[in-house]
C-alpha positions as a printed NumPy array, in Angstrom:
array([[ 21.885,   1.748, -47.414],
       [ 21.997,   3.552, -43.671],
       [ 21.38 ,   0.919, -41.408],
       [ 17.608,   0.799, -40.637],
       [ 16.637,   3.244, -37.418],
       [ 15.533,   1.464, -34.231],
       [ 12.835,   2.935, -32.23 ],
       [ 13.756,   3.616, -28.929],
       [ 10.77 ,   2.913, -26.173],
       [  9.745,   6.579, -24.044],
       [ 11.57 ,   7.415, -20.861],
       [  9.465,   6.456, -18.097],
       [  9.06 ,   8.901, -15.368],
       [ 11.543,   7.966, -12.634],
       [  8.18 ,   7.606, -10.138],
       [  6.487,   5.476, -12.655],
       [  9.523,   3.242, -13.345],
       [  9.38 ,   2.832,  -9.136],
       [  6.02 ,   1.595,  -9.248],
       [  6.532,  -0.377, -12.439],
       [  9.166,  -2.045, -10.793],
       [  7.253,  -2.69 ,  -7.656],
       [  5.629,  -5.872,  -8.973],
       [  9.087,  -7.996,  -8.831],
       [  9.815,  -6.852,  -5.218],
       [  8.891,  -9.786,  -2.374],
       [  5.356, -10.241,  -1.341],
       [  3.42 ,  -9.947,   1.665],
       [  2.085, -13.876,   2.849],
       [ -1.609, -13.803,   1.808],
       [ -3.235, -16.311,   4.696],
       [ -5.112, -19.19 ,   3.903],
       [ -5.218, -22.558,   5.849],
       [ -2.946, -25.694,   5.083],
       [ -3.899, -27.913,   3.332],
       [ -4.584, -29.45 ,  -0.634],
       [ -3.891, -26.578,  -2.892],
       [ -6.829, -24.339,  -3.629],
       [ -8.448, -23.988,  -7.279],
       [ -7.005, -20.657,  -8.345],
       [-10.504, -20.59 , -10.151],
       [-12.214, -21.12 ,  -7.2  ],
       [-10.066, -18.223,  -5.092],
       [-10.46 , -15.741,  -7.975],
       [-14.43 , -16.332,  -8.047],
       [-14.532, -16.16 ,  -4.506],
       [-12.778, -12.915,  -4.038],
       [-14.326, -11.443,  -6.279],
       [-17.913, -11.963,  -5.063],
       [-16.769, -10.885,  -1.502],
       [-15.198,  -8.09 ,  -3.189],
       [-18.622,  -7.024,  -5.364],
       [-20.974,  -8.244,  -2.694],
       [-19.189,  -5.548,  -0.167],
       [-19.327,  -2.465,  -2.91 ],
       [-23.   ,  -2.897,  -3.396],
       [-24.267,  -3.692,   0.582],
       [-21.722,  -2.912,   2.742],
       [-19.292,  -5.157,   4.83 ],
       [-22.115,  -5.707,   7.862],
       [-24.548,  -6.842,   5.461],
       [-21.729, -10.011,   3.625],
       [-22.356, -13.08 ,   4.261],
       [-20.517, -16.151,   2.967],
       [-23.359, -17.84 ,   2.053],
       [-24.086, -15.659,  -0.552],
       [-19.868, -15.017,  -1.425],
       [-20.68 , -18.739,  -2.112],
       [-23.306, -18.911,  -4.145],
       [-22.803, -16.214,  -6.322],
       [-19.272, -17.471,  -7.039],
       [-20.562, -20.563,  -8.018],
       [-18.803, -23.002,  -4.929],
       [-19.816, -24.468,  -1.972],
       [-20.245, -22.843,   1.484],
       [-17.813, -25.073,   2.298],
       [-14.833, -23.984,   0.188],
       [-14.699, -21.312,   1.942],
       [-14.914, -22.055,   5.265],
       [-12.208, -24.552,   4.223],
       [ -9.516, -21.475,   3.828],
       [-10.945, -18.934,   5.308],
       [-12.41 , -19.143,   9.063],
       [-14.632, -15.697,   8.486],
       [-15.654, -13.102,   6.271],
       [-12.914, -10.768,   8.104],
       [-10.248, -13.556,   7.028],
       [-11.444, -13.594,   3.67 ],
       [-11.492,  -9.582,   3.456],
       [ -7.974,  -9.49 ,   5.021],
       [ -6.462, -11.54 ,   1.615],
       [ -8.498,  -9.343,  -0.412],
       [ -7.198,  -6.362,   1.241],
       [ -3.169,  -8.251,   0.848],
       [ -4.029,  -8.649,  -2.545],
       [ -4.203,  -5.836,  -3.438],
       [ -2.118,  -3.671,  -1.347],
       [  0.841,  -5.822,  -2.329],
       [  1.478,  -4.433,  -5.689],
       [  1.666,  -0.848,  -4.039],
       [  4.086,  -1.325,  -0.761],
       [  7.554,  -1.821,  -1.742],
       [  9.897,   1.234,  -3.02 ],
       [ 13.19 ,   0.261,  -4.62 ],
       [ 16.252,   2.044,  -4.25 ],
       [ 16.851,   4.684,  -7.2  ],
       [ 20.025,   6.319,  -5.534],
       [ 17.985,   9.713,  -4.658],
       [ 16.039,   9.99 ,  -1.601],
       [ 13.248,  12.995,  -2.791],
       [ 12.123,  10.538,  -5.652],
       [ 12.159,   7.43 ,  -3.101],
       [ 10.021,   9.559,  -0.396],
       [  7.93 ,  10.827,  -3.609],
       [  7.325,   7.424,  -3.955],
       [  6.394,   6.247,  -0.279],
       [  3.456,   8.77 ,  -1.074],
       [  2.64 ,   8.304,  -4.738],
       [  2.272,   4.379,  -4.472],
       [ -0.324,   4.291,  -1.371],
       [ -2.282,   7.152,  -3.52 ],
       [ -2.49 ,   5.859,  -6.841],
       [ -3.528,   2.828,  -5.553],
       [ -6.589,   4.321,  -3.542],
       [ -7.203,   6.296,  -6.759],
       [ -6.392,   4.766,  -9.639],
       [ -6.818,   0.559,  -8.593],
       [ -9.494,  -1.679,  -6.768],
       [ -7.675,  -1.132,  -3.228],
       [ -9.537,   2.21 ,  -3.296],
       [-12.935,   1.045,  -3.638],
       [-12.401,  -1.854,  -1.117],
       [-10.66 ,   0.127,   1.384],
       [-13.173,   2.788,   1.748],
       [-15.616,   0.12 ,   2.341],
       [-13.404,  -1.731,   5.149],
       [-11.69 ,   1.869,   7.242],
       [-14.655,   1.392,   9.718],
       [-14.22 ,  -2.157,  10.029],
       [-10.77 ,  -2.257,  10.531],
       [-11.159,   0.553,  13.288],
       [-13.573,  -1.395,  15.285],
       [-13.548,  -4.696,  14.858],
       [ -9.786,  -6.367,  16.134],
       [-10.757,  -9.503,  14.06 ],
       [ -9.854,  -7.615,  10.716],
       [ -7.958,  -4.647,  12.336],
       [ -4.531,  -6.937,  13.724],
       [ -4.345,  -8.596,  11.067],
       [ -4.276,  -5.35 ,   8.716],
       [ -1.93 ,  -3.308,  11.078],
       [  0.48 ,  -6.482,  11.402],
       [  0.775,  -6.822,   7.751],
       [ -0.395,  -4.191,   5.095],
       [  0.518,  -1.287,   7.737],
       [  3.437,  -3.07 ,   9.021],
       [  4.719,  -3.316,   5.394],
       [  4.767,   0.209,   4.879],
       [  5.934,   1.239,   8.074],
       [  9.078,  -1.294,   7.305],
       [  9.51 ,  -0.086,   3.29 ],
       [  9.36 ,   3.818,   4.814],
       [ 12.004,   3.181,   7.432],
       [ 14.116,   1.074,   4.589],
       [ 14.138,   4.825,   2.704],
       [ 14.82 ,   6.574,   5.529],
       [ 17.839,   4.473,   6.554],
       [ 19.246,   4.772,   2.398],
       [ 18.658,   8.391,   2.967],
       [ 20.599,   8.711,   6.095],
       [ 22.978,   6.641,   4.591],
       [ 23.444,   8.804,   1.771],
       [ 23.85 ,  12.13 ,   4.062],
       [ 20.794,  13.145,   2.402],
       [ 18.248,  12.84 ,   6.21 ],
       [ 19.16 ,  13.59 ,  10.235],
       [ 20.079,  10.664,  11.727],
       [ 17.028,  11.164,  14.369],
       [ 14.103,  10.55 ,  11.981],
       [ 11.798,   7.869,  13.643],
       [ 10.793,   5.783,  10.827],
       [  7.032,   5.458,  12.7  ],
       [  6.756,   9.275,  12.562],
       [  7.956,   9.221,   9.131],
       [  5.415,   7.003,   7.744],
       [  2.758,   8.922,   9.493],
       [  3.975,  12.298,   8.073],
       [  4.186,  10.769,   4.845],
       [  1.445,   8.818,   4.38 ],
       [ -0.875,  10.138,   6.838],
       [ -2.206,  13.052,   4.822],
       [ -3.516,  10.736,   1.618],
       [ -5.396,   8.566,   4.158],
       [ -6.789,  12.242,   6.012],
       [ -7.872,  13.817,   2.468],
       [ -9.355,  10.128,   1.756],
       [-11.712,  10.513,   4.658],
       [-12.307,  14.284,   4.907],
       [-12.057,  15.46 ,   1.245],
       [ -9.314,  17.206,  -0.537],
       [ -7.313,  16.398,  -3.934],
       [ -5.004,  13.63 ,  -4.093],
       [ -2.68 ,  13.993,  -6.794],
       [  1.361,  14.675,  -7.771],
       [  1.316,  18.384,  -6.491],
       [ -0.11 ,  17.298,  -3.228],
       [  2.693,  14.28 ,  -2.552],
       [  5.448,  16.602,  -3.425],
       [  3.981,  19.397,  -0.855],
       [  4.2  ,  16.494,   1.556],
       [  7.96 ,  15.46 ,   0.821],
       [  9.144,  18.84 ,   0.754],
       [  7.541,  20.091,   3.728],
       [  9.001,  16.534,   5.29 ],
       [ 12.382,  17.492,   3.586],
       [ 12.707,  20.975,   5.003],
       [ 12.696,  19.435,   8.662],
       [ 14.611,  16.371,   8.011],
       [ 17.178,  17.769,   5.76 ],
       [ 21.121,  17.288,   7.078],
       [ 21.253,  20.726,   5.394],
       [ 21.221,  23.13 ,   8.38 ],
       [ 20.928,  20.687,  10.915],
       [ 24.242,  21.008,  12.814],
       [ 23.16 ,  24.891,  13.419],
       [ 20.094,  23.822,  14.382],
       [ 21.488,  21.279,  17.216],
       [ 24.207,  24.23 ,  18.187],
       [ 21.591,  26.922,  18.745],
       [ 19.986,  24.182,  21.186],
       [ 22.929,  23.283,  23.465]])
């Protein structure tokens, strides 16, 4: 008898194996005070009445009061981890921006920087981050309380994961040596967070407009003419 045939599992798509992957890469630090361990019961019901209490009325209109009481726990539990509502929306916000931050290295820079814009899109599309940070943009703009926090760690993040690309690509002899990683994460990821306020289609077509557009002025490819016809 032929030995019997063993399925083999489909390819994933080399941007869907990065993302896939994401979820064993290192974690932000998602703030709480010290102290006894909190019921992960408790934390789950908590977050997600602040999370369903600021879909329906807005983030000016949350109060932990009622976070409490419809998660079934005591004003107190809260206040025992969490010093305000913005503290408590900052975890939320960690939470779920984690699993979308970090971009492995595949050996090719176009699918890495494919990815830098992918991950930050499907997760405002396709995952509760979308939702939550719609409800939060104005918040974090104006009120420092929520906004540091936010900048120092979930934009921080990507600011550091973008410049660890840029570095493999330069590396690689793929980039110029000059690209400023802050300039690179705005470029990059700038445009999904302008079509998320203003409109406009966020999808794979879009992100790889991005990239190659990004490409065609970072590229080594051309570059040393480019310096020459300066000097």
């Amino acid at each position: 008898m032929p030995p019997a045939a063993h399925s083999t599992p489909p390819a994933l798509d080399p941007l869907d194996e990065i993302i896939a992957r994401e979820s064993r890469a290192p974690r932000l630090h998602q703030a709480g005070r010290p102290g006894r361990p909190r019921s992960d019961k408790a934390r789950r019901d908590i977050c997600d009445a602040f999370r369903a209490i600021l879909l329906e009325e807005g983030f000016d209109k949350v109060r932990l009061e009622h976070v409490a009481a419809r998660a079934g726990v005591g004003k107190a539990t809260i206040y025992r981890h969490w010093s305000s509502k913005q503290a408590l929306a900052h975890e939320v916000l960690l939470e779920l921006a984690n699993p979308h931050l970090a971009v492995p290295d595949v050996g090719d820079t176009r699918t890495e920087l494919l990815a830098t814009v992918l991950a930050p899109m499907r997760a405002l599309t396709e995952t509760d981050f979308g939702p939550v940070i719609r409800a939060l943009l104005s918040e974090i703009a104006r009120d420092p309380e929520l906004g540091d926090p936010f900048r120092a760690s979930v934009v921080q993040a990507r600011r550091d994961e973008v410049a660890r690309v840029i570095a493999r690509g330069v590396r690689r002899g793929d980039l110029r040596p000059d690209v400023h990683p802050d300039i690179a994460t705005e470029m990059l990821v700038g445009p999904v967070y302008f079509r998320l306020m203003f409109g406009g289609q966020l999808d794979a077509g879009f992100a790889e407009r991005i990239v190659d557009e990004v490409l065609q002025g970072w590229s080594m490819r051309g570059w040393g003419e480019v310096a020459t016809n300066w000097l």
